[in-house]
Each structure stands twice: as structure tokens, then as C-alpha cells.
C-alpha positions in Angstrom: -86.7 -37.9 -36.5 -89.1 -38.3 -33.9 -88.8 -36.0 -30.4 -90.2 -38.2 -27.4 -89.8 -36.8 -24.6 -90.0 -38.3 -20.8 -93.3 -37.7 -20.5 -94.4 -39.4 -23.3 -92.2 -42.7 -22.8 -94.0 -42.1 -18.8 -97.5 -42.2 -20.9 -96.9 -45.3 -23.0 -95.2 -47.1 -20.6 -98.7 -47.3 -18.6 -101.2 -47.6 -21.5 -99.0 -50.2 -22.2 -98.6 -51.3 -18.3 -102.9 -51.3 -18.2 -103.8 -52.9 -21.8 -101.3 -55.4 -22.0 -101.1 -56.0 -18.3 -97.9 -57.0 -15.8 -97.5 -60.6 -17.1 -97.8 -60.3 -20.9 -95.9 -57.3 -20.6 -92.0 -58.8 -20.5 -93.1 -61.0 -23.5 -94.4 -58.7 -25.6 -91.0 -56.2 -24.9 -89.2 -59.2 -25.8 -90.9 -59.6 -29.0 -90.7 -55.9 -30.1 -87.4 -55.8 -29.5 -86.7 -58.7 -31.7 -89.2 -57.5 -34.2 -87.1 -53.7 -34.1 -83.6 -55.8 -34.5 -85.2 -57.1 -37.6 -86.5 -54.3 -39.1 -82.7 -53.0 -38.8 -81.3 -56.0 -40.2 -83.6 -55.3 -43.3 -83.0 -51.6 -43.7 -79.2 -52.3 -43.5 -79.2 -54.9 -45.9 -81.3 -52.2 -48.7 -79.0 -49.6 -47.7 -75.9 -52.0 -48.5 -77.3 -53.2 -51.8 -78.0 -49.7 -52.8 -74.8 -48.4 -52.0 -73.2 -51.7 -53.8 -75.2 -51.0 -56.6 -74.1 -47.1 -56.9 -70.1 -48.1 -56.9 -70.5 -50.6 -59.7 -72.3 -48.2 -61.5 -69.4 -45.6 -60.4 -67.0 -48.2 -61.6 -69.0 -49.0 -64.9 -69.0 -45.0 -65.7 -65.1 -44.7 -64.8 -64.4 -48.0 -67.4 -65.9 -45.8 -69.8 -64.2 -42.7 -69.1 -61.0 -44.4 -69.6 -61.8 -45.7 -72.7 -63.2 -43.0 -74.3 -59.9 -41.6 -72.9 -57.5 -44.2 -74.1 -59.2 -43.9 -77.9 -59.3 -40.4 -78.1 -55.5 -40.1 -76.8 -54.9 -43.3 -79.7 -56.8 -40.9 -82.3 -54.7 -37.8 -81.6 -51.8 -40.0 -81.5 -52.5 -41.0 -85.1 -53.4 -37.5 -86.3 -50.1 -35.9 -85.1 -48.1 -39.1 -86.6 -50.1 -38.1 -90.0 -49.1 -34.9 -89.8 -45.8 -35.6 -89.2 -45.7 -37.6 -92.4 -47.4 -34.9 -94.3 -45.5 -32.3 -96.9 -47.2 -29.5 -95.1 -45.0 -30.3 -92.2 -41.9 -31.4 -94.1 -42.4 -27.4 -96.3 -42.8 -25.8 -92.6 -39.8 -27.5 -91.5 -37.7 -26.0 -94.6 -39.0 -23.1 -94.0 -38.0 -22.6 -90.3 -34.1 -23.7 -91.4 -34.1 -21.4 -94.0 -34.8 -18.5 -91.5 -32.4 -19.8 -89.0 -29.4 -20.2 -91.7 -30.5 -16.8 -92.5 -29.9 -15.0 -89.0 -27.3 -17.4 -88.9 -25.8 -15.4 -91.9 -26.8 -12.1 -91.1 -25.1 -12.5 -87.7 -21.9 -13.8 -88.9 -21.9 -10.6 -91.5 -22.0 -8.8 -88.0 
């Protein structure tokens, strides 16, 4: 993100050294430090909630997936049952026996 290099860290650590001077400077270290730690406590806990919030959303998205699923697999269930149950089905079934005794016939003749 940011590229500090040595002689930069040299530079702030005496502006630092000369406007905050030898005694106040330990305390105020202290308190950034703490301040920094804090700061990534926050960040963390955004970044958890966001990414908690994007799996239940995930999960809420995959609920519905299966049950758009589960009731189009139930409708096509009940079609082909209908159809089963239809004449067009039972004459196509006729049909298809009548051919087979057919070759059936014309094979034995053979």
C-alpha cells in the first residue's frame, strides 16, 4: 500500500524525536500503538460481519435454488405420471407391440 523506505522512517523518527521531545516520546508510541491495535480490531470486526453477511446471503440463494429445484423436479414428476395415464401413451404402447409381434412373425416365417 504505502512504500516507506529507511530513510523516511530515519526522517520521522526525528521530527518526531524534536516536536514531541525525549520524554513524551515513549508515551505517545505507547498510545499509537494502542490506538493502531484498535483501528485493527475495528477493521476486522467490518470485515467479519461483511463476510458473515455474504454466506447467509450465499445460503439464502442456495435455499432457493433447491426449492425451485425440488418443485420443478415435483412438476415434471407429475407431468410424466399424467402422461403415463394418458391414451396417447397407452395407443403408442399398442403400437410398438404390434410391430414387435410383427418382426416377431416375419422372423419365425424365416
Amino acid at each position: 500500500m504505502f512504500s516507506v523506505g529507511f530513510l523516511e522512517i530515519c526522517v520521522i523518527c526525528v521530527v518526531s524525536f524534536v516536536l514531541i521531545g525525549p520524554k513524551n516520546l515513549p508515551k505517545v508510541m505507547i498510545e499509537l500503538g494502542k490506538f493502531f491495535v484498535q483501528i485493527r480490531r475495528v477493521t476486522n470486526e467490518v470485515k467479519n460481519s461483511v463476510t458473515e453477511a455474504v454466506r447467509e446471503a450465499n445460503l439464502e440463494i442456495e435455499k432457493e435454488r433447491d426449492f425451485n429445484l425440488k418443485k420443478s423436479s415435483e412438476d415434471l414428476k407429475a407431468k410424466v405420471e399424467t402422461f403415463l395415464e394418458s391414451e396417447v401413451f397407452s395407443e403408442q404402447i399398442e403400437k410398438s407391440e404390434k410391430l414387435e409381434n410383427k418382426k416377431r412373425v416375419k422372423k419365425e416365417k424365416l
